[in-house]
MIMIKOL-188432 format. One record per residue (C-alpha): residue number from 1; residue in three letters; y, x, z. Coordinates in pm, whole numbers, plus 50000, padded with zeros to 5 digits. Layout:
<recs>
REC  resi  resn      Y      X      Z
REC   NUM   Ala      Y      X      Z
...
</recs>
This chain:
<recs>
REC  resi  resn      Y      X      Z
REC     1   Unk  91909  55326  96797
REC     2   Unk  91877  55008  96865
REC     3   Unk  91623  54736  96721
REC     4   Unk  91654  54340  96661
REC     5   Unk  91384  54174  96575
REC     6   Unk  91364  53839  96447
REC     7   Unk  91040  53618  96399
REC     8   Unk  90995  53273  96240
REC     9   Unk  90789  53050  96064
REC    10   Unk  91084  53027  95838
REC    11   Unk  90960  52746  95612
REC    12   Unk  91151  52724  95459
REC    13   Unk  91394  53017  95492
REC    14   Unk  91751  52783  95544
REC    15   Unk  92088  52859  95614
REC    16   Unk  92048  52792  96012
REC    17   Unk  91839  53114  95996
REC    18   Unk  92083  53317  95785
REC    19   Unk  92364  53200  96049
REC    20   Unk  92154  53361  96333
REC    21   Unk  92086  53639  96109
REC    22   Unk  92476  53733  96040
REC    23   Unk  92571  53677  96382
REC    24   Unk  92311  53896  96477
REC    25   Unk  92429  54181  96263
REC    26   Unk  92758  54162  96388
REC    27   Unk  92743  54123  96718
REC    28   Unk  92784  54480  96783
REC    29   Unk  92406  54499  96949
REC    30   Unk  92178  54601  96729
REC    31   Unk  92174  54826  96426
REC    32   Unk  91927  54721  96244
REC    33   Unk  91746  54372  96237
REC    34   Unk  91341  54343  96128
REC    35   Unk  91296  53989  95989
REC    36   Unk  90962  53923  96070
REC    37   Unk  90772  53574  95932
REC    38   Unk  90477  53421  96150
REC    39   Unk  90192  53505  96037
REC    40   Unk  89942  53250  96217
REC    41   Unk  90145  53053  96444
REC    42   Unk  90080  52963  96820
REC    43   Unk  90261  52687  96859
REC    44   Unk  90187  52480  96586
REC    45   Unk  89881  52332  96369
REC    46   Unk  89842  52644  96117
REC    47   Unk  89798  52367  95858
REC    48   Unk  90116  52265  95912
REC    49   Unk  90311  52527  95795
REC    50   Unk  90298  52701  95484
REC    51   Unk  90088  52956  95345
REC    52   Unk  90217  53276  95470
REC    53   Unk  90271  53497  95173
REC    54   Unk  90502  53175  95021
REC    55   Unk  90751  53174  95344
REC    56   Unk  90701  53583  95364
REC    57   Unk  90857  53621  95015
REC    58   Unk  91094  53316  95001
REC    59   Unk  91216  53463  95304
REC    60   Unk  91263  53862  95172
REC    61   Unk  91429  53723  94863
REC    62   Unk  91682  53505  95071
REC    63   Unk  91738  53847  95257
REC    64   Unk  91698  54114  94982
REC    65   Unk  92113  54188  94981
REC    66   Unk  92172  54167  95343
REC    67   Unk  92232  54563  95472
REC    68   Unk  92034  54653  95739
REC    69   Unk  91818  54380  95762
REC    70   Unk  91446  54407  95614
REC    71   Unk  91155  54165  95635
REC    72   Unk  90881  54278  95777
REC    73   Unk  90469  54173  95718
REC    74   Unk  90334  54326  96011
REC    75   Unk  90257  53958  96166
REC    76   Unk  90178  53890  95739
REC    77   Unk  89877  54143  95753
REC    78   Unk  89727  54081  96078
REC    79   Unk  89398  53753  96075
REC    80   Unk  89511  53772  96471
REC    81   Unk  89748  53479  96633
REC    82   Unk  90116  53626  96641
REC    83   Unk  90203  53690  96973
REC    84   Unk  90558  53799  97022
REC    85   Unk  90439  54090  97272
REC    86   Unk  90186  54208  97045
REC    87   Unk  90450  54213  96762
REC    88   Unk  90743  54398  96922
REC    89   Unk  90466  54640  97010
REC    90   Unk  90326  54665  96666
REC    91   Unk  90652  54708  96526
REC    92   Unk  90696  54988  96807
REC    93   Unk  90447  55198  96651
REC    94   Unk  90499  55127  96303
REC    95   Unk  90895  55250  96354
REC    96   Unk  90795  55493  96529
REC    97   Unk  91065  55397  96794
REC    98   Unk  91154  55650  97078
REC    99   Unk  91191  55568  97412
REC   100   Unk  91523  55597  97415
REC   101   Unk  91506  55341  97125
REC   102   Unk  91583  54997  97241
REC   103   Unk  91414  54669  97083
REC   104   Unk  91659  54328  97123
REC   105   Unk  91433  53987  97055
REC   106   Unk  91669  53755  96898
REC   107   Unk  91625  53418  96907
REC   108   Unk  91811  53060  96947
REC   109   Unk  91923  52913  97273
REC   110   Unk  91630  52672  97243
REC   111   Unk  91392  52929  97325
REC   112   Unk  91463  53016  97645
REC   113   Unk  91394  52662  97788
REC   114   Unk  91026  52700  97628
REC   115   Unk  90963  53095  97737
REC   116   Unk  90806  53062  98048
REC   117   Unk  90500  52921  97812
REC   118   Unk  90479  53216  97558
REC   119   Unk  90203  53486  97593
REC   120   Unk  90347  53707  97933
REC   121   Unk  90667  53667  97902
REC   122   Unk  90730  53945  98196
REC   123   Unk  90593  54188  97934
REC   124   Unk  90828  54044  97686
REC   125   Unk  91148  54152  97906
REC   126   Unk  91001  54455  97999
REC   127   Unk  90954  54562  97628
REC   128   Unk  91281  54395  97462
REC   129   Unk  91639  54246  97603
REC   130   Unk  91687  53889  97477
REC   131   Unk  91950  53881  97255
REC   132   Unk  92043  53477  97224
REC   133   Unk  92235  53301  96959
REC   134   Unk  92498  53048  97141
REC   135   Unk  92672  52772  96944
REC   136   Unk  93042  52675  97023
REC   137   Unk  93036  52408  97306
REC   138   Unk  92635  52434  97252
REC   139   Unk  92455  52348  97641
REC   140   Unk  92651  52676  97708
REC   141   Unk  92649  52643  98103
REC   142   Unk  92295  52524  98061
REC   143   Unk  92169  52814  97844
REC   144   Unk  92344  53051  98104
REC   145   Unk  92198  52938  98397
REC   146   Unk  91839  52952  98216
REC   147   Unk  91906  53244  98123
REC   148   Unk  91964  53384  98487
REC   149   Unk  91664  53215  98605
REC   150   Unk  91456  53398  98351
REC   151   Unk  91626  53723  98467
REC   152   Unk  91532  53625  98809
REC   153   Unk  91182  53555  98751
REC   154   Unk  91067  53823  98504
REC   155   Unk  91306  54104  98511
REC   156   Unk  91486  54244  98220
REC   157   Unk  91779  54122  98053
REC   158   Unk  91932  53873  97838
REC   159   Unk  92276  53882  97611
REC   160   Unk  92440  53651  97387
REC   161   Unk  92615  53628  97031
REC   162   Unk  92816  53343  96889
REC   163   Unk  92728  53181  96575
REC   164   Unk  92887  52901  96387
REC   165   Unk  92669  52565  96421
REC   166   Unk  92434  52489  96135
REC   167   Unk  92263  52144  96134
REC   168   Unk  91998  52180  95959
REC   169   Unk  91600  52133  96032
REC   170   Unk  91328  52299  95838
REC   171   Unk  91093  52021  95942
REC   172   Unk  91316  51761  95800
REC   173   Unk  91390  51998  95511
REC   174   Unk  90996  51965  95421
REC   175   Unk  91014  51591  95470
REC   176   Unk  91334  51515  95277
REC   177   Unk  91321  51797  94969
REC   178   Unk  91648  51822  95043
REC   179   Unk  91764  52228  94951
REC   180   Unk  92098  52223  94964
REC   181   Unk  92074  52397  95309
REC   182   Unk  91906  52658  95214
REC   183   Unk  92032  52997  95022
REC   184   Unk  92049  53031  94671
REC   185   Unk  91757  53236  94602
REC   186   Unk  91534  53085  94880
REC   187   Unk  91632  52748  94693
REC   188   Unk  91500  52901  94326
REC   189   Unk  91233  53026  94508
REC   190   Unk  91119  52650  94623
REC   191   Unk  91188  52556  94272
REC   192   Unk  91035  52794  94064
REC   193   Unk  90673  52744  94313
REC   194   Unk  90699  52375  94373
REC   195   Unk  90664  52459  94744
REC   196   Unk  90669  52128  94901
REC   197   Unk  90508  51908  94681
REC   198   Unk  90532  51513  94808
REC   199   Unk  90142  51497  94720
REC   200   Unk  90028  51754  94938
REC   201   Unk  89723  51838  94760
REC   202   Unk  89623  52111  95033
REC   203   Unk  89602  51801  95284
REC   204   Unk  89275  51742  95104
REC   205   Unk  89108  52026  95143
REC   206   Unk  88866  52047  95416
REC   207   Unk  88919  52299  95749
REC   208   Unk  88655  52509  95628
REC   209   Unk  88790  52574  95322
REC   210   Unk  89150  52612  95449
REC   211   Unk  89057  52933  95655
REC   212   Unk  88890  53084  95355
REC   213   Unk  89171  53044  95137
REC   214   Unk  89408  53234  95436
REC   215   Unk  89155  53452  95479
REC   216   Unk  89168  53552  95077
REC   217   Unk  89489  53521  95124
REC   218   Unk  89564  53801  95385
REC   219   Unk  89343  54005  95195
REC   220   Unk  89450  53972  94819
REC   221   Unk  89867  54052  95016
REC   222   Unk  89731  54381  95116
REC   223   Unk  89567  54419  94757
REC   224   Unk  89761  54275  94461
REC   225   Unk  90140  54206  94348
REC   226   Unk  90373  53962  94434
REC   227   Unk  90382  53805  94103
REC   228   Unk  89981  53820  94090
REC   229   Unk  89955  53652  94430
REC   230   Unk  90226  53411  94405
REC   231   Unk  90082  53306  94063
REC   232   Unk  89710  53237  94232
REC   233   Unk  89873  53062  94485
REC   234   Unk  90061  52802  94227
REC   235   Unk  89719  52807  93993
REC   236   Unk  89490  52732  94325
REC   237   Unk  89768  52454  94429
REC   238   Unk  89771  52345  94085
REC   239   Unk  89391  52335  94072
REC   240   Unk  89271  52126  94367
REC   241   Unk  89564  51823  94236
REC   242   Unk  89370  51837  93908
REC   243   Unk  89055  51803  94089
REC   244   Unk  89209  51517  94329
REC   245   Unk  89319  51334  94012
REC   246   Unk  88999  51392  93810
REC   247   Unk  88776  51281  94089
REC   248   Unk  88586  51629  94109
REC   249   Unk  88567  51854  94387
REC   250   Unk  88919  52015  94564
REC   251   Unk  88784  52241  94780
REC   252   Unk  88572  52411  94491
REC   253   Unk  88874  52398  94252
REC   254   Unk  89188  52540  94518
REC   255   Unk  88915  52885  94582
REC   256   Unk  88878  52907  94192
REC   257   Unk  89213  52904  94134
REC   258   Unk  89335  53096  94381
REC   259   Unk  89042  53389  94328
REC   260   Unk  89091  53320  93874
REC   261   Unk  89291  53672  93877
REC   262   Unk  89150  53852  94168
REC   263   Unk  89005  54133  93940
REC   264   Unk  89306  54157  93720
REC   265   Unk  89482  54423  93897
REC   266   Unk  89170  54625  93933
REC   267   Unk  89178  54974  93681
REC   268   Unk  88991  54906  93326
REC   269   Unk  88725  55166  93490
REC   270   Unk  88635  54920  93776
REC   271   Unk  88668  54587  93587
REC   272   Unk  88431  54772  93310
REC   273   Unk  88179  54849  93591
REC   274   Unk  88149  54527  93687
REC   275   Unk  88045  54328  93296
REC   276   Unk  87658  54495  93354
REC   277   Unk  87611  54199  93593
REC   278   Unk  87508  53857  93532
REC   279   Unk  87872  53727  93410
REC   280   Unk  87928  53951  93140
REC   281   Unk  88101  53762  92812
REC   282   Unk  88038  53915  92474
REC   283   Unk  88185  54017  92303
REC   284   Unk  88451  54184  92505
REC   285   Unk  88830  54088  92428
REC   286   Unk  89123  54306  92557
REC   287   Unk  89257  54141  92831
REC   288   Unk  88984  53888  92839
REC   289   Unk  88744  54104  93112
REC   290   Unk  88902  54036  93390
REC   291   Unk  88751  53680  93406
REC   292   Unk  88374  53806  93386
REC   293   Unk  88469  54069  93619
REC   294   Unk  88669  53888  93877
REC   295   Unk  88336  53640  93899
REC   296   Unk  88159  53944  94030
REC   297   Unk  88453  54065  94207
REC   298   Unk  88449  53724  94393
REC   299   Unk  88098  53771  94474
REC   300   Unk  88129  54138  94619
REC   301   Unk  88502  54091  94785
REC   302   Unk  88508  53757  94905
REC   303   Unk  88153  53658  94948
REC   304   Unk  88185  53367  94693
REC   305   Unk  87834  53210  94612
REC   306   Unk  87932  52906  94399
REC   307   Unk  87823  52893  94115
REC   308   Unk  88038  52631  93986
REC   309   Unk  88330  52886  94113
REC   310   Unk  88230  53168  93941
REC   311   Unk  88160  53019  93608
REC   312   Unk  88541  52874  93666
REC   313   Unk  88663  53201  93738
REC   314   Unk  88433  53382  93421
REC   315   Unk  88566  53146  93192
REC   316   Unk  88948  53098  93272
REC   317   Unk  89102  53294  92994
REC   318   Unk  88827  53166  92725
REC   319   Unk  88675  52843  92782
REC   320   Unk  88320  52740  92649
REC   321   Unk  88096  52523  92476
REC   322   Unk  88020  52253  92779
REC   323   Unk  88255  52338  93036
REC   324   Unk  88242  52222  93375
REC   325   Unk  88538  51971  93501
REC   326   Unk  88633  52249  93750
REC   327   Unk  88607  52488  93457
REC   328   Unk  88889  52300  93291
REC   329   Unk  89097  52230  93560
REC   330   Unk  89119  52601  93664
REC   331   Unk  89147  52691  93306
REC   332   Unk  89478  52454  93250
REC   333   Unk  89594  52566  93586
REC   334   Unk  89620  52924  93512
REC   335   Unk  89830  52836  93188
REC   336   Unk  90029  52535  93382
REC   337   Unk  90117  52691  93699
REC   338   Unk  90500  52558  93817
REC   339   Unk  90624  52917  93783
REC   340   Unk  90507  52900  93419
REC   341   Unk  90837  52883  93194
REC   342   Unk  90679  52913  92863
REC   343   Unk  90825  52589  92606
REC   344   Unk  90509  52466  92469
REC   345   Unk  90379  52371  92801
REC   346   Unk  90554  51981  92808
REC   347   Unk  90349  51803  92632
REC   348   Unk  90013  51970  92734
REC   349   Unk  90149  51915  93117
REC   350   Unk  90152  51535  92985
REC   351   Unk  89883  51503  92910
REC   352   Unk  89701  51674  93234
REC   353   Unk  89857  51384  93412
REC   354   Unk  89569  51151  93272
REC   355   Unk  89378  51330  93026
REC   356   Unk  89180  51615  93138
REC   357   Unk  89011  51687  92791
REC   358   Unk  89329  51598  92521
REC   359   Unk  89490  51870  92767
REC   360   Unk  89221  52118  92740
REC   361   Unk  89243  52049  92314
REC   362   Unk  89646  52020  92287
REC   363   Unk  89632  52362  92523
REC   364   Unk  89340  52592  92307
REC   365   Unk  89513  52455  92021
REC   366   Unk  89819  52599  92110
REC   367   Unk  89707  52957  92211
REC   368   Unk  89482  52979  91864
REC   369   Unk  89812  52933  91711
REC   370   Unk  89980  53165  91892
REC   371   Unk  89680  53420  91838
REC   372   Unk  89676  53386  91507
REC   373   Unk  90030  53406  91461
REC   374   Unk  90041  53746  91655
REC   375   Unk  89729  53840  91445
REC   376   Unk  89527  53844  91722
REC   377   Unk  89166  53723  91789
REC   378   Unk  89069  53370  91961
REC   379   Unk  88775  53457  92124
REC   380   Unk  88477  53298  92021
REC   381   Unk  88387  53117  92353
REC   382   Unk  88771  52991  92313
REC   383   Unk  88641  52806  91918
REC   384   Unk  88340  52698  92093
REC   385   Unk  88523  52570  92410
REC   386   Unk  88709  52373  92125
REC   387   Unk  88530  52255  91870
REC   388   Unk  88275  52098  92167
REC   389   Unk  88597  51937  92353
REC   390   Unk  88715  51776  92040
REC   391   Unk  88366  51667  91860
REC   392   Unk  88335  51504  92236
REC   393   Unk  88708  51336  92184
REC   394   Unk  88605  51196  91813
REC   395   Unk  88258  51064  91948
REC   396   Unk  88407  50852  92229
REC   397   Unk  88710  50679  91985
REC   398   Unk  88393  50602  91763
REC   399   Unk  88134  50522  92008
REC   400   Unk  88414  50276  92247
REC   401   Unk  88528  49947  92079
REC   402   Unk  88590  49718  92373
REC   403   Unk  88852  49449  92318
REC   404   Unk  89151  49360  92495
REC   405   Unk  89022  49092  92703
REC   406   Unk  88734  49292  92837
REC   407   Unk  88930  49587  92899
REC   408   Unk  89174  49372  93084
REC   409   Unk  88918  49231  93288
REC   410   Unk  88751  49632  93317
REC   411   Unk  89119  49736  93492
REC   412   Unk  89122  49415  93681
REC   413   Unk  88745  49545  93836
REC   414   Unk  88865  49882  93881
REC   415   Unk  89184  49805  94084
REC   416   Unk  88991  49568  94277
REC   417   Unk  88712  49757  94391
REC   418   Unk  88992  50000  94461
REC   419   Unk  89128  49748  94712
REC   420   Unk  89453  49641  94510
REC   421   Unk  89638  49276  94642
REC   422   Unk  89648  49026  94423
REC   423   Unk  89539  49102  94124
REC   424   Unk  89610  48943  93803
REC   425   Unk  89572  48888  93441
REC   426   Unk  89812  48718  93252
REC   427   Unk  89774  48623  92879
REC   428   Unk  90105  48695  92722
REC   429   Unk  89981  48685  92372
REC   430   Unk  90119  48395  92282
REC   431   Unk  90434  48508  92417
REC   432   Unk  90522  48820  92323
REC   433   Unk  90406  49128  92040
REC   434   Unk  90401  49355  92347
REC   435   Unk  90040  49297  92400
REC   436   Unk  89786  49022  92459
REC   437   Unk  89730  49074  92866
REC   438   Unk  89939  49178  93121
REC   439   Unk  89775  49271  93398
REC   440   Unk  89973  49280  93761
REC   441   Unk  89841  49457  94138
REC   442   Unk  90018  49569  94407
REC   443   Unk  89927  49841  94646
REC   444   Unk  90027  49854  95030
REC   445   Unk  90232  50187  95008
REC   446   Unk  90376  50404  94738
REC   447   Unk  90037  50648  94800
REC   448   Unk  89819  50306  94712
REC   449   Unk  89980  50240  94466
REC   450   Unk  90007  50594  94301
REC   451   Unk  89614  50638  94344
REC   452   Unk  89544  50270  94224
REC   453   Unk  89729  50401  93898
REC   454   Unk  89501  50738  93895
REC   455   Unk  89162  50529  93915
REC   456   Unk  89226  50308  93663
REC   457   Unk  89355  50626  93427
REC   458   Unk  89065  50781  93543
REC   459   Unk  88776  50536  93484
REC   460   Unk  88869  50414  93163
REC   461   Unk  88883  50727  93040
REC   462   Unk  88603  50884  93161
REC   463   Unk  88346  50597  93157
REC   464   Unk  88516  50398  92882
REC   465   Unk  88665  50666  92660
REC   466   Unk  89020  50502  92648
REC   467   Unk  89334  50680  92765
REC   468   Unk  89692  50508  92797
REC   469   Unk  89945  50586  92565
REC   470   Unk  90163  50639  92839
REC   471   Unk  90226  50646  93204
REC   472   Unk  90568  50545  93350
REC   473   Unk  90673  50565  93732
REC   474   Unk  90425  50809  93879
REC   475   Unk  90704  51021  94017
REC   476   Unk  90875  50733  94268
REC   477   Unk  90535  50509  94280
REC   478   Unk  90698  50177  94335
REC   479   Unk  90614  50066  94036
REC   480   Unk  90356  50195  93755
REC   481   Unk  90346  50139  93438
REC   482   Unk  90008  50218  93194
REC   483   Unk  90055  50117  92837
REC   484   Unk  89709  50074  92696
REC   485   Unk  89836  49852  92366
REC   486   Unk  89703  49576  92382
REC   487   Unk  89696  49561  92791
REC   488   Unk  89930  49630  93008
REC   489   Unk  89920  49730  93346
REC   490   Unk  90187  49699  93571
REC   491   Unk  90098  49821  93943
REC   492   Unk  90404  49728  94227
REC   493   Unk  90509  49825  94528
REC   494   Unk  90493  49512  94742
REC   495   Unk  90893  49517  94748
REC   496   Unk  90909  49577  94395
REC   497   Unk  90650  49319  94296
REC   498   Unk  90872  49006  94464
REC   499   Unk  91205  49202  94328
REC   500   Unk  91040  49128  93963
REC   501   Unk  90877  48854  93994
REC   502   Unk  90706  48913  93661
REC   503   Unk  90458  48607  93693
REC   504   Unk  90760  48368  93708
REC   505   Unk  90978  48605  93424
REC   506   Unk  90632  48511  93158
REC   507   Unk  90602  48155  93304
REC   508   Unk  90237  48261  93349
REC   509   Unk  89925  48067  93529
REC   510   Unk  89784  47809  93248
REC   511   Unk  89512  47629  93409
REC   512   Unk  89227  47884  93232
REC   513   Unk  89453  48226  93351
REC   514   Unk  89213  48480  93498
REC   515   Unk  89265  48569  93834
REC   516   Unk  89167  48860  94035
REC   517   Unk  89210  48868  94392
REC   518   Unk  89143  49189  94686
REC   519   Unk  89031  48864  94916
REC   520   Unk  88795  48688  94616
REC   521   Unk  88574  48680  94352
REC   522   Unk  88612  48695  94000
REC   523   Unk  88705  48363  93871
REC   524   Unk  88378  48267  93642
</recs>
């Protein structure tokens, strides 16, 4: 019988791959084709590329009606580099392929003008006959004569299929968010994860931590379900932009999230084992253990000895009376993951995008409704986790009375120090029932300018107690808009700024108009 095997980063899965795929099948070769996705790549940064069990099941859903193909996670499963010798020879074994069994290694044209630079490539002819996709008028006298030279050099053999050309780039894929090369289901399977987020919030997370998390990661594929992993994944994701936006720590967030469930999947018996030790919650609530237990899990499995992670991973499905910002960010993740349909979630989603606490209240709210609409039991913890969050939330609209022109000047500090150009306040109170102070900054890119919008969200609420009504323009970043009622703030693009012009549109700079420059002082 004879063997084609396949291997790719494959992220993400596109229609370039499915071409080489289908020509593959029928090129009258090979009987059966093993799809196999890298597991840690040679050739490239293994930050660059996505976490493996994402591109391993994007890719077997994209392939899951193809006949006699199947994906395999041989490269998945193995912490070792994936060499394409060692593979075809794991996958040897694990087919338990004959000698007279023959393996082809399929592959574009492209490769054979890099082979000479893989891992012993002689071994790699010896073991498996190059089967090479050509495209129509494709360097085809080019690729042939490579192809001879390799023959010459290492032995073995290589032979060719025809596919029709597919321009398409996974690289430029990633860059663009552009799907509509890719199949249907690998497509929905982008969506429904958020795969390629334009923030990036694994960028932030230090090398260290990186190789833990795809070291959990190898280990909870071999342990736990799709759905279970996939849904850490999006909740660990989730958890370390919460922590980027809230100012607390990513690194100790993305391991919460991702380890929130690792005891889930455990049997009742062994979860029940584990509440003797020191993160036990009483009283017990069905379905509730696996928090307490996956803390203790996370110390035994995966060597965690944080507390600030464990108490995030006790308390995910309850809450408590003075949680931890981490606490609350894994908690919302969990319940706001992207592959979370549910139809309450909008508005608590809102408010996560400035208010870390009216998203913890708006979200407990919700599920004690729900409870007690099911006849169920909030758990205790949960009433304590609220009651605390909102006595906190009435205290600081008491305690803060600051009026407009202070907190205009406040922003004005905080976009500053923040390095914002030219920053300004602009009375418009005696022009307008908008509000009584504009207040205008640009940032130097469309990342400045998103984060200059975050601080100021985040400062004023958390040292000031004031949150905006709302936030316009965080998705594009050219220009933001916070509405805090009275004040206005209005954060540009450098494009969009001189597009607007909104100092000439108000007719603004009397002689006693406040400005706030990157390059000054504060006017006195």
């Amino acid at each position: 019988m004879n063997y084609g095997v396949y291997g790719g980063a494959f992220d993400p899965f596109h229609n370039g791959h499915m071409a080489v795929i289908r020509g593959a099948l029928s090129c009258g070769s090979i009987d059966r084709l093993i799809v196999v996705p890298t597991g840690v790549p040679v050739l490239k940064n293994y930050r660059e590329v996505s976490l493996f069990p994402y591109r391993y099941y994007m890719t077997r859903s994209a392939l899951s009606e193809i006949p006699n193909c199947t994906v395999s996670p041989i490269e998945v499963k193995s912490n070792q580099i994936s060499y394409t010798l060692d593979t075809l020879n794991m996958i040897r074994q694990a087919e338990s392929l004959s000698a007279h069994d023959r393996l082809f290694l399929v592959c574009g044209s492209d490769v054979l003008f890099e082979f000479d630079k893989w891992h012993r490539p002689r071994e790699i002819m010896t073991n498996a006959t190059l089967l090479v996709a050509e495209r129509p008028g494709y360097r085809i006298e080019e690729t042939r004569n490579k192809a001879s030279e390799l023959e010459r050099m290492y032995g073995g053999n290589v032979d060719y299929f025809t596919i029709e050309p597919v321009d398409v780039s996974s690289r430029e894929i990633r860059k663009s968010r552009d799907y509509s090369n890719l199949p249907a289901a690998a497509a929905e399977f982008v969506a429904d994860h958020d795969l390629y987020p334009a923030d990036r919030p694994f960028d932030r997370l230090s090398d260290h931590t990186y190789e833990r998390i795809v070291e959990f990661c190898r280990i909870m594929f071999l342990e736990i379900s799709e759905k279970r992993l996939l849904h850490s994944l999006n909740t660990a994701v989730l958890s370390a932009r919460y922590a980027i936006r809230f100012g607390t720590d990513p690194d100790k967030a993305a391991i919460a999230g991702l380890l929130h469930d690792c005891a889930k999947e455990l049997s009742e018996p062994e979860q029940i084992e584990m509440l003797g030790h020191d993160y036990y919650i009483e009283p017990p609530v069905d379905g509730m253990i696996h928090g307490p237990a996956g803390a203790q899990y996370a110390i035994e499995r995966y060597h965690v000895d944080d507390k600030e992670i464990l108490n995030a991973i006790n308390y995910h499905t309850t809450g408590r009376h003075g949680m931890t910002d981490i606490e609350k960010i894994v908690f919302l993740a969990d319940k706001l993951e992207p592959a979370r349909k549910f139809s309450d979630l909008k508005e608590i989603r809102r408010l996560a995008e400035t208010d870390l606490n009216a998203a913890m209240i708006e979200c407990l709210t919700a599920i004690k409704k729900c409870l007690v609409h099911e006849g169920m039991v909030f758990h205790k913890y949960a009433e304590e986790a609220l009651q605390d969050l909102t006595t906190k939330e009435i205290t600081n609209l008491k305690e803060e009375k600051m009026d407009p022109k202070t907190s205009s000047e406040k922003i004005a500090e905080i976009l500053t120090d923040k390095k914002a150009v030219d920053v300004e306040i602009i009375p418009v109170a005696q022009k307008t029932i908008i509000a009584d102070y504009f207040i205008v900054a640009s940032g130097t890119s469309t990342t400045h300018v998103k984060s200059l919008a975050e601080e100021v969200s985040f400062v004023m609420k958390d040292s000031h107690g004031i949150s905006p009504d709302h936030i316009e323009g965080m998705s594009t970043a050219r220009w933001v808009l916070l509405d805090y009622k009275d004040v206005v703030v209005h954060v540009f693009h450098p494009e969009e700024r001189s597009n607007y012009s909104l100092e000439k549109l108000w007719n603004t700079r009397p002689e006693d108009n406040t400005i706030i420059s990157s390059d000054s002082e504060k006017s006195e």
